[in-house]
PDB file as gemmi writes it, atoms N, CA and C in Angstrom:
CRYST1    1.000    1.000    1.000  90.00  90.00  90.00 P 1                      
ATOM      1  N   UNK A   1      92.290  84.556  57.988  1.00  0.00           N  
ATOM      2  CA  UNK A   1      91.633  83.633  58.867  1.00  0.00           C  
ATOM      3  C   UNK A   1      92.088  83.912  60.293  1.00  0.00           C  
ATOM      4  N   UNK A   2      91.255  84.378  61.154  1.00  0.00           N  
ATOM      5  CA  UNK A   2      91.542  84.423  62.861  1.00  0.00           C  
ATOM      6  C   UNK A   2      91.791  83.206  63.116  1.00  0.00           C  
ATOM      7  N   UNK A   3      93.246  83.650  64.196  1.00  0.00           N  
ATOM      8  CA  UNK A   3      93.307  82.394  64.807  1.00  0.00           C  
ATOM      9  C   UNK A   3      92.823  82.272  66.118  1.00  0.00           C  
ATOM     10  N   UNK A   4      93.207  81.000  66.876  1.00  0.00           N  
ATOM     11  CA  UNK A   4      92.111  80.521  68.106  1.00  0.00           C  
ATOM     12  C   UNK A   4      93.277  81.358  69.300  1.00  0.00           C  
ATOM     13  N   UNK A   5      92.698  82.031  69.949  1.00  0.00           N  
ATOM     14  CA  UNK A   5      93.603  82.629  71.233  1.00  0.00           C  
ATOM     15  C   UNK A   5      93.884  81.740  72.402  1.00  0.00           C  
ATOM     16  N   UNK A   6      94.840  81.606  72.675  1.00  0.00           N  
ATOM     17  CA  UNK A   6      95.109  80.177  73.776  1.00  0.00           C  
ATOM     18  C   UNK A   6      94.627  81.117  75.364  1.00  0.00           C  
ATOM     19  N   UNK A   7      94.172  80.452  76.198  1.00  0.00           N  
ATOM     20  CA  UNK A   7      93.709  81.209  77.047  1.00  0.00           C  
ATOM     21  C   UNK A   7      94.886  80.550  78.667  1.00  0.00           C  
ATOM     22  N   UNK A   8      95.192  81.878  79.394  1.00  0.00           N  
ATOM     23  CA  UNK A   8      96.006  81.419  80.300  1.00  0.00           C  
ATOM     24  C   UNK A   8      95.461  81.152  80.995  1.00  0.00           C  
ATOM     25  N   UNK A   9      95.044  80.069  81.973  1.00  0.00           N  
ATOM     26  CA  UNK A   9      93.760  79.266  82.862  1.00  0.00           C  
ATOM     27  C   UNK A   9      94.824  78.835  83.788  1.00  0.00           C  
ATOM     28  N   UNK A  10      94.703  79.246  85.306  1.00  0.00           N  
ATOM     29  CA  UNK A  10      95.493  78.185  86.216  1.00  0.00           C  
ATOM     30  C   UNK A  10      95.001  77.237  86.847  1.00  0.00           C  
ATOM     31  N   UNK A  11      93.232  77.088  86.592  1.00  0.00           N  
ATOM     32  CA  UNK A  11      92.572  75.765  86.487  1.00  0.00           C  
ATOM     33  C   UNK A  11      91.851  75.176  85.171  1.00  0.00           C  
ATOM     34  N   UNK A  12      92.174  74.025  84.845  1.00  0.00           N  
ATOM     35  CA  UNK A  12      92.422  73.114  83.872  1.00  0.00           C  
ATOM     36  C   UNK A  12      91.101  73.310  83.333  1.00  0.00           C  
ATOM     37  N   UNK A  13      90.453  74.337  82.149  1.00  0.00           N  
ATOM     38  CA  UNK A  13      89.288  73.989  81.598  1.00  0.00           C  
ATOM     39  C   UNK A  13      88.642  72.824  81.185  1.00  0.00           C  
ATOM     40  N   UNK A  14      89.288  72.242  80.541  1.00  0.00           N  
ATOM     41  CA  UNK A  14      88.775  70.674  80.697  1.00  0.00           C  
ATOM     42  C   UNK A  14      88.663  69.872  81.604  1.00  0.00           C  
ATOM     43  N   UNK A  15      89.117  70.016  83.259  1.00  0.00           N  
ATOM     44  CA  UNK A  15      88.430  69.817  84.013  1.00  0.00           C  
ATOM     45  C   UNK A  15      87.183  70.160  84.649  1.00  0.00           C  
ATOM     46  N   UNK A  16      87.214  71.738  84.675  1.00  0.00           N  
ATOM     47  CA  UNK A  16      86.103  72.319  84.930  1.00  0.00           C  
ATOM     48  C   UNK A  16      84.604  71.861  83.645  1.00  0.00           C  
ATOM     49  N   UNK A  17      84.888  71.972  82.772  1.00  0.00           N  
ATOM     50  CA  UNK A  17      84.296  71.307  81.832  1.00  0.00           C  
ATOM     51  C   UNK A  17      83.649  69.567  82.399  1.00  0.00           C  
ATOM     52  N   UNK A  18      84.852  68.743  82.111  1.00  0.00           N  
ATOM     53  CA  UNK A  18      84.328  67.359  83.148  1.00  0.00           C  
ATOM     54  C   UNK A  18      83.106  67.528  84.285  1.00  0.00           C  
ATOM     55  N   UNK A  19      83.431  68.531  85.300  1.00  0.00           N  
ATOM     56  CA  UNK A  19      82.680  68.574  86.169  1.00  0.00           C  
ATOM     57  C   UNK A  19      81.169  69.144  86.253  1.00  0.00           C  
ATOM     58  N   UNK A  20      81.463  69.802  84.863  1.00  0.00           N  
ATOM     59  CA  UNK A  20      80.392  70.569  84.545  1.00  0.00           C  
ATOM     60  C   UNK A  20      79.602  69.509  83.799  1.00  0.00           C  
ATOM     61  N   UNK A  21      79.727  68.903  83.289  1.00  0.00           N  
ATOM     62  CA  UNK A  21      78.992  67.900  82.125  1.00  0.00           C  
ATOM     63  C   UNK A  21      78.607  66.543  83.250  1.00  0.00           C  
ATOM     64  N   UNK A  22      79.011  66.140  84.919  1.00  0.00           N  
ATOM     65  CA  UNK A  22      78.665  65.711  85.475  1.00  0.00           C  
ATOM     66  C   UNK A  22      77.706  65.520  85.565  1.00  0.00           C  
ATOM     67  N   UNK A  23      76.682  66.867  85.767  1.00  0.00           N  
ATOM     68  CA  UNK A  23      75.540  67.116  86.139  1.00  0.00           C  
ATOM     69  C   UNK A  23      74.152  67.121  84.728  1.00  0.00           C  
ATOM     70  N   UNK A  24      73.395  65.799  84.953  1.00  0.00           N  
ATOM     71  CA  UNK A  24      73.015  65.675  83.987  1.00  0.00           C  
ATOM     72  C   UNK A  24      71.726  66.943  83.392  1.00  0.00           C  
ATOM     73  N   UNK A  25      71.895  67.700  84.196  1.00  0.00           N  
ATOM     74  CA  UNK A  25      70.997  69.172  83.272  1.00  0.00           C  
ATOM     75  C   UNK A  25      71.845  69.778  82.243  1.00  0.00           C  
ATOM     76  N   UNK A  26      73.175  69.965  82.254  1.00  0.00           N  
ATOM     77  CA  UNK A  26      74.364  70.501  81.406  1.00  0.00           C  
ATOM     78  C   UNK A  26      74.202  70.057  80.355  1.00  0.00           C  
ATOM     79  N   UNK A  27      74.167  70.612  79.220  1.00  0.00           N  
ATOM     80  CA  UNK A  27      74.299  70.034  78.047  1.00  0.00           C  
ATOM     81  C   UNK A  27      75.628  70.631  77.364  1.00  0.00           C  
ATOM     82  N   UNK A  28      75.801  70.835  76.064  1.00  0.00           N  
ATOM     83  CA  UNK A  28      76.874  70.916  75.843  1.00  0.00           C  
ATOM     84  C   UNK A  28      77.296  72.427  76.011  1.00  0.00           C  
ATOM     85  N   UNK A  29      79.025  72.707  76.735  1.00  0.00           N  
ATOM     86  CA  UNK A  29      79.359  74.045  76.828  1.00  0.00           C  
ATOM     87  C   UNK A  29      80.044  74.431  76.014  1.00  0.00           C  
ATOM     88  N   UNK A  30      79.933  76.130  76.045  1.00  0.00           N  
ATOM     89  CA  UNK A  30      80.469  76.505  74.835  1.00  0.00           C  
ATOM     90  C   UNK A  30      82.252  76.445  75.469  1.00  0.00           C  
ATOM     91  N   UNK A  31      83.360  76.479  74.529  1.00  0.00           N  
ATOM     92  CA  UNK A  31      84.430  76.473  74.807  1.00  0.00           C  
ATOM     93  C   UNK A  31      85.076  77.759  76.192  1.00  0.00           C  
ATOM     94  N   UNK A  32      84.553  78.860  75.925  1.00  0.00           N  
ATOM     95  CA  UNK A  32      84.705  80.069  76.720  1.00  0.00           C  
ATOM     96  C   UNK A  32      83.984  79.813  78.358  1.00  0.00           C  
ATOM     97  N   UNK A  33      83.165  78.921  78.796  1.00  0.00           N  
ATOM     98  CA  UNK A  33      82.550  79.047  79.676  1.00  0.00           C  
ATOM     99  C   UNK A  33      83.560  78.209  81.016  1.00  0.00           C  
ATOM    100  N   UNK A  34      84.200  77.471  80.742  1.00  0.00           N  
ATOM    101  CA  UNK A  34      85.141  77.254  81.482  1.00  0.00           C  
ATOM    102  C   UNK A  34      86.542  78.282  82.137  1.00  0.00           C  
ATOM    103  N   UNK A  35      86.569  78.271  80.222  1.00  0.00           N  
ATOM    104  CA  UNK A  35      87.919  79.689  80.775  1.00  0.00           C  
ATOM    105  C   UNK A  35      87.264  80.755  81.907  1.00  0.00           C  
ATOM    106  N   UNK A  36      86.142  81.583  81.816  1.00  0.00           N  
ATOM    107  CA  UNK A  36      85.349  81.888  82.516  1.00  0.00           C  
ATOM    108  C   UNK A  36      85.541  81.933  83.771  1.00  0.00           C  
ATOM    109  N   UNK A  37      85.104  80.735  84.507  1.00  0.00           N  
ATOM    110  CA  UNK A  37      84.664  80.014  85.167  1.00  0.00           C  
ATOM    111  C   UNK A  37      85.665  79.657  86.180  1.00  0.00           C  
ATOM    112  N   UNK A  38      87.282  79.471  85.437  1.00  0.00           N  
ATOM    113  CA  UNK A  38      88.695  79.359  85.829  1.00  0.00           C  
ATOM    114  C   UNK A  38      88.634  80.463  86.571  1.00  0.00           C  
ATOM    115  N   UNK A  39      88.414  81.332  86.120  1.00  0.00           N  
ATOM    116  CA  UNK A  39      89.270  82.966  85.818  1.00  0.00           C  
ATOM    117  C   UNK A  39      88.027  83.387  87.696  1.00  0.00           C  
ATOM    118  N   UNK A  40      87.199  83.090  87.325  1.00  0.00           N  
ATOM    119  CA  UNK A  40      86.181  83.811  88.597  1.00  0.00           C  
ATOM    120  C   UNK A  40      86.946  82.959  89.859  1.00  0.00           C  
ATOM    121  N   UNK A  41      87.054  81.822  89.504  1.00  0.00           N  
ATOM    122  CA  UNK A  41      87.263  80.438  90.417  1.00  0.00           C  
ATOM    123  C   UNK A  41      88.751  81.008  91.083  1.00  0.00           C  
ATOM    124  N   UNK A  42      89.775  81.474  90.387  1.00  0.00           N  
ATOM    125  CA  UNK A  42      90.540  82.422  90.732  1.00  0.00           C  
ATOM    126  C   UNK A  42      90.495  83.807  91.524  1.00  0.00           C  
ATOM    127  N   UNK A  43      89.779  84.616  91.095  1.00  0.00           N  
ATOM    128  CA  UNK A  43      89.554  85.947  91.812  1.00  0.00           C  
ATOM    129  C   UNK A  43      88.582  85.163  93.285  1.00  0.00           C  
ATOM    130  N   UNK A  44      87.688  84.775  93.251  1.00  0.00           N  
ATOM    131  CA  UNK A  44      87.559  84.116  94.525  1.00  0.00           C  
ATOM    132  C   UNK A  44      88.213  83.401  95.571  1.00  0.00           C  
ATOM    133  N   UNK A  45      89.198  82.730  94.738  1.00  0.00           N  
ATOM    134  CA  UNK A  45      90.459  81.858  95.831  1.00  0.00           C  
ATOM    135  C   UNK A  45      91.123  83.534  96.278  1.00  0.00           C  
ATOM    136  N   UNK A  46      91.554  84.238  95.570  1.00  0.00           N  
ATOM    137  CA  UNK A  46      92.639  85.396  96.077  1.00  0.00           C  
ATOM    138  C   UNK A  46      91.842  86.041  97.000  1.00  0.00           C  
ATOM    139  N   UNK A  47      90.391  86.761  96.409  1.00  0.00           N  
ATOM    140  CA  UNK A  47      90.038  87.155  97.477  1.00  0.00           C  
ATOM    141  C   UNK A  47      89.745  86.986  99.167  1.00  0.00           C  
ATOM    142  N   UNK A  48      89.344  85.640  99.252  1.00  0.00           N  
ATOM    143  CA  UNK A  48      89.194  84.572 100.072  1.00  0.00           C  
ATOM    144  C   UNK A  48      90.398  84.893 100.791  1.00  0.00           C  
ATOM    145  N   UNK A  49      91.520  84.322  99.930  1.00  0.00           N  
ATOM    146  CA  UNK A  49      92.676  83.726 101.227  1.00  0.00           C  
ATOM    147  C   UNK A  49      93.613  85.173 101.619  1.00  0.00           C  
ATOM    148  N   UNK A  50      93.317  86.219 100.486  1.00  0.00           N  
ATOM    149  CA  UNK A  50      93.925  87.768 100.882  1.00  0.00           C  
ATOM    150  C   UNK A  50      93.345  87.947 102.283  1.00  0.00           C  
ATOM    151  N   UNK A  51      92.129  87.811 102.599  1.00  0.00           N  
ATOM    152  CA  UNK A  51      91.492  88.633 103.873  1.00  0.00           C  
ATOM    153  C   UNK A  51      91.850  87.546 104.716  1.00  0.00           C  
ATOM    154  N   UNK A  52      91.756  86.021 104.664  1.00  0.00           N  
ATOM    155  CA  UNK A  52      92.608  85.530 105.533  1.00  0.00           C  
ATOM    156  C   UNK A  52      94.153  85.776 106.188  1.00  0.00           C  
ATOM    157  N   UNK A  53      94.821  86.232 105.134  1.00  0.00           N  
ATOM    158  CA  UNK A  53      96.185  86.181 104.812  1.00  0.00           C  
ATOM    159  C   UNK A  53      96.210  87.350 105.958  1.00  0.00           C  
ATOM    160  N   UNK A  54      95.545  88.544 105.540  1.00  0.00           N  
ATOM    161  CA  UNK A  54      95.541  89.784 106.612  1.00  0.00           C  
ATOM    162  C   UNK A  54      95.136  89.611 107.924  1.00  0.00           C  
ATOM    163  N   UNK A  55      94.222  88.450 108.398  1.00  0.00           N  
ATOM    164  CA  UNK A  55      93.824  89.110 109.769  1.00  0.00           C  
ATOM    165  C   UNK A  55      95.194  87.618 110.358  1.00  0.00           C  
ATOM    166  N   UNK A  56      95.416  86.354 109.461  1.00  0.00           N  
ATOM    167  CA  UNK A  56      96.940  85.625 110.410  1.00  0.00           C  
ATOM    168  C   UNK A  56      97.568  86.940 110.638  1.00  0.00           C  
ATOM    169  N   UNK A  57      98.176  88.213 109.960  1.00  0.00           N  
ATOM    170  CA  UNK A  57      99.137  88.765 109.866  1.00  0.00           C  
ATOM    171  C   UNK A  57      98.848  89.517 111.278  1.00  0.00           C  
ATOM    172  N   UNK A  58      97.346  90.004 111.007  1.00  0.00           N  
ATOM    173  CA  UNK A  58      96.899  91.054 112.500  1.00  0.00           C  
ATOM    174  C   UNK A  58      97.187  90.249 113.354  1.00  0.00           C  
ATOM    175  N   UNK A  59      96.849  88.785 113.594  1.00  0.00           N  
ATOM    176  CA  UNK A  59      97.058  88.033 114.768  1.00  0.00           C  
ATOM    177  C   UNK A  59      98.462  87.571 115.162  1.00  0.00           C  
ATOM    178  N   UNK A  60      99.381  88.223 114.431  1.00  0.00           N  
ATOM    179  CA  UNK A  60     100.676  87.906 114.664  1.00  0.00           C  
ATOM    180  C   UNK A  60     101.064  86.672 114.455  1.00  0.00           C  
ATOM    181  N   UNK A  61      99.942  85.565 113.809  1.00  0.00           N  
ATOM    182  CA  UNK A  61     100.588  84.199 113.521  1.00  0.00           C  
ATOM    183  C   UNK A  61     101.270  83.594 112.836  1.00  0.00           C  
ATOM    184  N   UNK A  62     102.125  82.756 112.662  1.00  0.00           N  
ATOM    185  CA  UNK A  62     102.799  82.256 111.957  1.00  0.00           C  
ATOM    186  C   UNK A  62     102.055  81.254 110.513  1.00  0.00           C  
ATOM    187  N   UNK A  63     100.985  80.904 110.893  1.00  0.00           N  
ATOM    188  CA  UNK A  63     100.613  79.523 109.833  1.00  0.00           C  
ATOM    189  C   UNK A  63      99.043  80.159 110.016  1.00  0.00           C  
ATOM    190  N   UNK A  64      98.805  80.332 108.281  1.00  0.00           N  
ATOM    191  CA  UNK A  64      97.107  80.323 108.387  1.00  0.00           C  
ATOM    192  C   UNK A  64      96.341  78.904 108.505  1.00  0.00           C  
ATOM    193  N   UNK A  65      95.424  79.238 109.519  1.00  0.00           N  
ATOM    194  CA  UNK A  65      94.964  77.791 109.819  1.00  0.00           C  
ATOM    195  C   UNK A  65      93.352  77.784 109.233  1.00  0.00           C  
ATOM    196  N   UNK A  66      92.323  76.914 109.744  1.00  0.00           N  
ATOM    197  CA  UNK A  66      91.111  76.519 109.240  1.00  0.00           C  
ATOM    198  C   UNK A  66      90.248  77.966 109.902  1.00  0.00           C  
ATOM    199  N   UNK A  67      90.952  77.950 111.168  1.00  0.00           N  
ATOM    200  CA  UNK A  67      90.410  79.048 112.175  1.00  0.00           C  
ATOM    201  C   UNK A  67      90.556  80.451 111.808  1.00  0.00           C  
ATOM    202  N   UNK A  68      91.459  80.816 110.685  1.00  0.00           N  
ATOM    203  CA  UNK A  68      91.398  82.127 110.094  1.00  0.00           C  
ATOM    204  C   UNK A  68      90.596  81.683 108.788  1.00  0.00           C  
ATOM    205  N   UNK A  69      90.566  80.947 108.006  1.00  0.00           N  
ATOM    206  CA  UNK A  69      89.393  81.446 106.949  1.00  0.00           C  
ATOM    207  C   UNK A  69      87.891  80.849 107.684  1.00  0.00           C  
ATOM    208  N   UNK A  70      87.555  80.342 109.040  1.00  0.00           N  
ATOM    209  CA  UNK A  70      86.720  80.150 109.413  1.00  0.00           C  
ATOM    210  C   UNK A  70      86.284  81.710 109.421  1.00  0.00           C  
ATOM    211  N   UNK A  71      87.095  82.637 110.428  1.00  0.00           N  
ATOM    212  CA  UNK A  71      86.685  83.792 110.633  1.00  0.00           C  
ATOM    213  C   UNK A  71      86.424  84.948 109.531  1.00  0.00           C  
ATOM    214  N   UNK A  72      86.993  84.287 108.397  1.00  0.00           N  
ATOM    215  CA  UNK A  72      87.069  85.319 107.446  1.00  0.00           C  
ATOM    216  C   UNK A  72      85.008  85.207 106.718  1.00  0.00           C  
ATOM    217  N   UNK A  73      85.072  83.821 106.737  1.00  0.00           N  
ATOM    218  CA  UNK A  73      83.821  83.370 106.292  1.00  0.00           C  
ATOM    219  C   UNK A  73      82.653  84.068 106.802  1.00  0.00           C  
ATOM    220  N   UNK A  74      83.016  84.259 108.402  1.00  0.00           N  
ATOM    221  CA  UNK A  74      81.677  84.667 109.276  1.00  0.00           C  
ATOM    222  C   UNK A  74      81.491  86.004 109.110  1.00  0.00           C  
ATOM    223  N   UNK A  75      82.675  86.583 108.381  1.00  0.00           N  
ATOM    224  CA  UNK A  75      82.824  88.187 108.962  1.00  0.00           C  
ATOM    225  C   UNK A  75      82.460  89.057 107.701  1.00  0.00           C  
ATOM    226  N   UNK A  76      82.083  88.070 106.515  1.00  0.00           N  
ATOM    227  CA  UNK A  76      81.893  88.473 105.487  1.00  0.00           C  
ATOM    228  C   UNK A  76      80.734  88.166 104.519  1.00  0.00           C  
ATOM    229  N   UNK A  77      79.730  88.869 104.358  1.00  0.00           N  
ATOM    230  CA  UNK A  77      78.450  88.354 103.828  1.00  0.00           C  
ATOM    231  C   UNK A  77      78.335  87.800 102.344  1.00  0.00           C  
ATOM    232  N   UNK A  78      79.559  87.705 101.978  1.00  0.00           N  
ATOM    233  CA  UNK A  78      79.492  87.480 100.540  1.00  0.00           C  
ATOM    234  C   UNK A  78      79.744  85.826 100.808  1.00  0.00           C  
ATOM    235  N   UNK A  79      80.766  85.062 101.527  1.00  0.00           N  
ATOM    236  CA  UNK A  79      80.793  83.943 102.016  1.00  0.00           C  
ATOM    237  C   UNK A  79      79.973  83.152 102.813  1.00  0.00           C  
ATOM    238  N   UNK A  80      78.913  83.662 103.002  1.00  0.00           N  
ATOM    239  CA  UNK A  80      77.728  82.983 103.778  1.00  0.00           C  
ATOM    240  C   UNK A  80      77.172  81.269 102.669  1.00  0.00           C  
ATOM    241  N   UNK A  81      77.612  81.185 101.984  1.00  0.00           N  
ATOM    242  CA  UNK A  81      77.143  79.838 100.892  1.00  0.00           C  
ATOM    243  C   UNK A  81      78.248  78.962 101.923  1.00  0.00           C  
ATOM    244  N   UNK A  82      79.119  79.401 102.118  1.00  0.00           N  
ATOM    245  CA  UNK A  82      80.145  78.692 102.641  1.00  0.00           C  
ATOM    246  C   UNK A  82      80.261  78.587 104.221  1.00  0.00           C  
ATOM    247  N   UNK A  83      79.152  78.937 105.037  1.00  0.00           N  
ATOM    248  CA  UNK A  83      78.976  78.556 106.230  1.00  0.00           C  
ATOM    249  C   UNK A  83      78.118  77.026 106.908  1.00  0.00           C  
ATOM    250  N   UNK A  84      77.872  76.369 105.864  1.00  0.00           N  
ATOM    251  CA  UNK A  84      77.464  75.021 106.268  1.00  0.00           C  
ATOM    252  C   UNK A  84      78.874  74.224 106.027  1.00  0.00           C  
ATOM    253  N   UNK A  85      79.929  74.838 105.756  1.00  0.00           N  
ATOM    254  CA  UNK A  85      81.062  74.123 105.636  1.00  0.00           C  
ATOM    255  C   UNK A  85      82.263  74.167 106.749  1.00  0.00           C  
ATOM    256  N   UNK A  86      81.350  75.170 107.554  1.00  0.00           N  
ATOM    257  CA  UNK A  86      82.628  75.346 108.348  1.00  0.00           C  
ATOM    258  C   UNK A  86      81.464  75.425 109.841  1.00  0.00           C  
ATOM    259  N   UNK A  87      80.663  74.889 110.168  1.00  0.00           N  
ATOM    260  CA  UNK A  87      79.582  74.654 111.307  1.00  0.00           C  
ATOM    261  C   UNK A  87      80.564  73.231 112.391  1.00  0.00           C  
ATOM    262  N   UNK A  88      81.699  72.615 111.671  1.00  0.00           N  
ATOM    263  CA  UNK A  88      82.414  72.087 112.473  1.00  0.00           C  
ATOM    264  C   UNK A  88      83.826  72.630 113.431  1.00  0.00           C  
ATOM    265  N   UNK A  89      83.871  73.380 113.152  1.00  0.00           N  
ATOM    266  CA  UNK A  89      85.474  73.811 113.140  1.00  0.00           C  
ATOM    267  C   UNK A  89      85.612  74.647 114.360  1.00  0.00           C  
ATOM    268  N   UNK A  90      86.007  74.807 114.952  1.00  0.00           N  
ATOM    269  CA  UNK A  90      86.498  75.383 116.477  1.00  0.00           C  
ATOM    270  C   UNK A  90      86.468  77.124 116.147  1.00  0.00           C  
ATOM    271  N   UNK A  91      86.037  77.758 117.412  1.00  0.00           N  
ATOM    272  CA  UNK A  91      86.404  78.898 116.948  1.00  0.00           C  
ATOM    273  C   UNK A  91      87.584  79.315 117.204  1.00  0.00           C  
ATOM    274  N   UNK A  92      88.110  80.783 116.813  1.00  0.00           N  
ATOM    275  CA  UNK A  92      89.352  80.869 117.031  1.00  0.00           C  
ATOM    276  C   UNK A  92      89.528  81.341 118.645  1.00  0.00           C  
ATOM    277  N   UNK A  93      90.954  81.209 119.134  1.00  0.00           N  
ATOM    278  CA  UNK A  93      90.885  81.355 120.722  1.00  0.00           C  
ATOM    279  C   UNK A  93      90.986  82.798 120.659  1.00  0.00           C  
ATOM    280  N   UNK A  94      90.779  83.125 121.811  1.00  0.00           N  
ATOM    281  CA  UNK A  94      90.724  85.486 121.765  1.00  0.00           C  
ATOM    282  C   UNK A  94      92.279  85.481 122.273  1.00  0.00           C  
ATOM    283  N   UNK A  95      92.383  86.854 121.770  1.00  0.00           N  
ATOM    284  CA  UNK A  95      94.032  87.064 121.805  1.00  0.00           C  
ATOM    285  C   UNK A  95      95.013  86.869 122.652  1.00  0.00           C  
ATOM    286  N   UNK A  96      94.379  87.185 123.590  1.00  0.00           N  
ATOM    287  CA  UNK A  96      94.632  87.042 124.926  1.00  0.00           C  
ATOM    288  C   UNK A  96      95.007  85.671 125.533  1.00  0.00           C  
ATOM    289  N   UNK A  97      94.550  85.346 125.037  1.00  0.00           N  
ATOM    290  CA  UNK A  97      94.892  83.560 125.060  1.00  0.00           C  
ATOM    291  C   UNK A  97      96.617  83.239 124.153  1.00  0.00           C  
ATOM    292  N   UNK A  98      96.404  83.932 123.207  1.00  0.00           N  
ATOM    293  CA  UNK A  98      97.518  83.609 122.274  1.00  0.00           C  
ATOM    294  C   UNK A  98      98.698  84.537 122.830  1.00  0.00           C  
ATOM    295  N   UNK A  99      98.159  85.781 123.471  1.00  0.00           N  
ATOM    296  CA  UNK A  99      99.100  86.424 123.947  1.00  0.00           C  
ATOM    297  C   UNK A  99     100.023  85.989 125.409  1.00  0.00           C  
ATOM    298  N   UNK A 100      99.390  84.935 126.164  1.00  0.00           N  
ATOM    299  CA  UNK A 100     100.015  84.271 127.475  1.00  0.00           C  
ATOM    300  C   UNK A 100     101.421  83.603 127.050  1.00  0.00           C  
ATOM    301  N   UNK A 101     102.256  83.281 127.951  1.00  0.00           N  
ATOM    302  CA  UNK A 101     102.681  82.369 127.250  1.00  0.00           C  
ATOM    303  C   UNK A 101     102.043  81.254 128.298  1.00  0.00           C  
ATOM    304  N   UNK A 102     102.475  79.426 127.882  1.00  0.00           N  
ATOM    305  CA  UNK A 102     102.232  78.484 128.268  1.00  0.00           C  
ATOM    306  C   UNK A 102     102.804  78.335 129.610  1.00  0.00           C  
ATOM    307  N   UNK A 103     101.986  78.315 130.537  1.00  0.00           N  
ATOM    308  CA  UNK A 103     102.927  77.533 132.007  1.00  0.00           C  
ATOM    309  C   UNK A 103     103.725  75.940 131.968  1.00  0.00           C  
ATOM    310  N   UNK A 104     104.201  75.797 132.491  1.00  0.00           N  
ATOM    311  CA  UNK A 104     105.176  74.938 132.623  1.00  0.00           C  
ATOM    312  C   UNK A 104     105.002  74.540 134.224  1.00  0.00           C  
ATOM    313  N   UNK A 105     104.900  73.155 133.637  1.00  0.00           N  
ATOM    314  CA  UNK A 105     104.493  71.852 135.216  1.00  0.00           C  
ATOM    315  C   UNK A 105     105.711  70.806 135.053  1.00  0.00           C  
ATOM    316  N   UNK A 106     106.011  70.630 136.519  1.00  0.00           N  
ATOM    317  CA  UNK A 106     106.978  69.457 136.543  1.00  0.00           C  
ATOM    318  C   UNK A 106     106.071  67.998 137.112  1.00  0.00           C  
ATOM    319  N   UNK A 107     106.941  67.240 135.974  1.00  0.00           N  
ATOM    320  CA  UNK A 107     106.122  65.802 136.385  1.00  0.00           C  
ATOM    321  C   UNK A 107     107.534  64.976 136.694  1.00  0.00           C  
ATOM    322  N   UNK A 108     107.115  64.131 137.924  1.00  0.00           N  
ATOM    323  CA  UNK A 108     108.470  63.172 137.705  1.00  0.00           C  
ATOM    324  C   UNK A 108     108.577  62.056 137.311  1.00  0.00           C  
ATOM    325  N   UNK A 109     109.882  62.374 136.846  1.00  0.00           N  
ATOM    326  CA  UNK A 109     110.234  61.462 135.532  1.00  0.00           C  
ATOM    327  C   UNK A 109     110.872  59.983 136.061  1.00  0.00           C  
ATOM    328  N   UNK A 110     111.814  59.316 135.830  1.00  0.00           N  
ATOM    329  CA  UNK A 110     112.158  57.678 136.507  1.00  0.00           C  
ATOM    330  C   UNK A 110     112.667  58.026 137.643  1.00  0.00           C  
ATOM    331  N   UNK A 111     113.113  56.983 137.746  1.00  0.00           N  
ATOM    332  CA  UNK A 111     113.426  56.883 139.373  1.00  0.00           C  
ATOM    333  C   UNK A 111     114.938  57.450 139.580  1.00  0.00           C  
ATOM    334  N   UNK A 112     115.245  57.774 138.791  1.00  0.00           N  
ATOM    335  CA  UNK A 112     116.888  58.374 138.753  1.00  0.00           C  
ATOM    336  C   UNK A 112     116.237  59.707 139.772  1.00  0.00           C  
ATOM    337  N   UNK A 113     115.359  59.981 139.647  1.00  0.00           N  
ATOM    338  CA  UNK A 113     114.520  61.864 140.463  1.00  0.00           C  
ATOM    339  C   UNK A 113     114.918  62.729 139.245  1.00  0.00           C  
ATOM    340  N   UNK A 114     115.215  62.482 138.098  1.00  0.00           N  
ATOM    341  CA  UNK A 114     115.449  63.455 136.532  1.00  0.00           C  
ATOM    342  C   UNK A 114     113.357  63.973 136.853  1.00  0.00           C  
ATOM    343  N   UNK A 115     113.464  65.395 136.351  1.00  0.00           N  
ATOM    344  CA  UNK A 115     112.130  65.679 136.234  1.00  0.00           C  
ATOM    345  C   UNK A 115     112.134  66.259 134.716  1.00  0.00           C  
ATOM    346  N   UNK A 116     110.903  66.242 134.432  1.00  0.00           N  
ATOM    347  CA  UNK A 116     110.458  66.312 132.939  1.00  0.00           C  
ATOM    348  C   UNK A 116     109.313  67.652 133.080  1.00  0.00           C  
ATOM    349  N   UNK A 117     109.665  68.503 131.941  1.00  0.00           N  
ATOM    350  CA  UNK A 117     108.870  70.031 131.658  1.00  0.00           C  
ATOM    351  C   UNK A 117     107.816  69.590 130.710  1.00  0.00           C  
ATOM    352  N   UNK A 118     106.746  70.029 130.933  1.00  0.00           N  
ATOM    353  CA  UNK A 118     105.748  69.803 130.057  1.00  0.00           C  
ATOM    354  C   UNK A 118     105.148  71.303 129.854  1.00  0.00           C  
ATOM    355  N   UNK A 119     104.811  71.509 128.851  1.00  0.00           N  
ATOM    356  CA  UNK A 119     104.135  72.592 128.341  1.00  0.00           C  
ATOM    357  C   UNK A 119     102.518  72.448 128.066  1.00  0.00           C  
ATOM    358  N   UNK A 120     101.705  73.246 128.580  1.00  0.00           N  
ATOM    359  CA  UNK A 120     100.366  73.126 128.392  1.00  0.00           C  
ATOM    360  C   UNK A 120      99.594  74.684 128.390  1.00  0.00           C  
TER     361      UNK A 120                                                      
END                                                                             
């Protein structure tokens, strides 16, 4: 008698399942279509946040922000489903911008004459 193969999923088939049975055209799925479904839902997150991951790195930044997978989205025709999702979001500033550093203004501070650095 074969036994049932446990499948390694790092998203919860029975959630994906739930969400799937949401939609009242779904009828019933077969057990495999989730695992599936995990597994793509995966290679899409990596791919996605890899080409993000690379151009923070080109930009010398520290923290990937909305503004690098914004750019990753535009720059790539396979992510175009995913451009009504990101029609809010700022673009990113040009390098040159990131490459300045910030000037520094003095404002004065109480009446002691102490002055205060502000960064902008």
């Amino acid at each position: 008698m074969p036994s049932k193969k446990k499948y390694n999923a790092r998203f919860a088939p029975a959630r994906i399942k739930k969400i799937m049975q949401t939609d009242e055209e779904v009828g019933k799925v077969s057990a495999a279509v989730p695992v599936i479904i995990s597994k793509c839902l995966e290679m899409f997150l990596d791919s996605l946040l890899n080409k993000a991951n690379y151009l923070t790195l080109q930009r010398n930044a520290k923290t990937l922000t909305v503004e690098h997978l914004k750019q990753v989205i535009l720059s790539d025709n396979r992510y175009d489903f995913l451009k009504d999702l990101i029609v809010n979001i700022p673009d990113m500033e040009e390098e040159e911008d990131e490459a300045q550093p910030k000037k520094k203004r003095r404002i004065p501070g109480p009446a002691n004459g102490a002055s205060v650095s502000v960064t902008s």
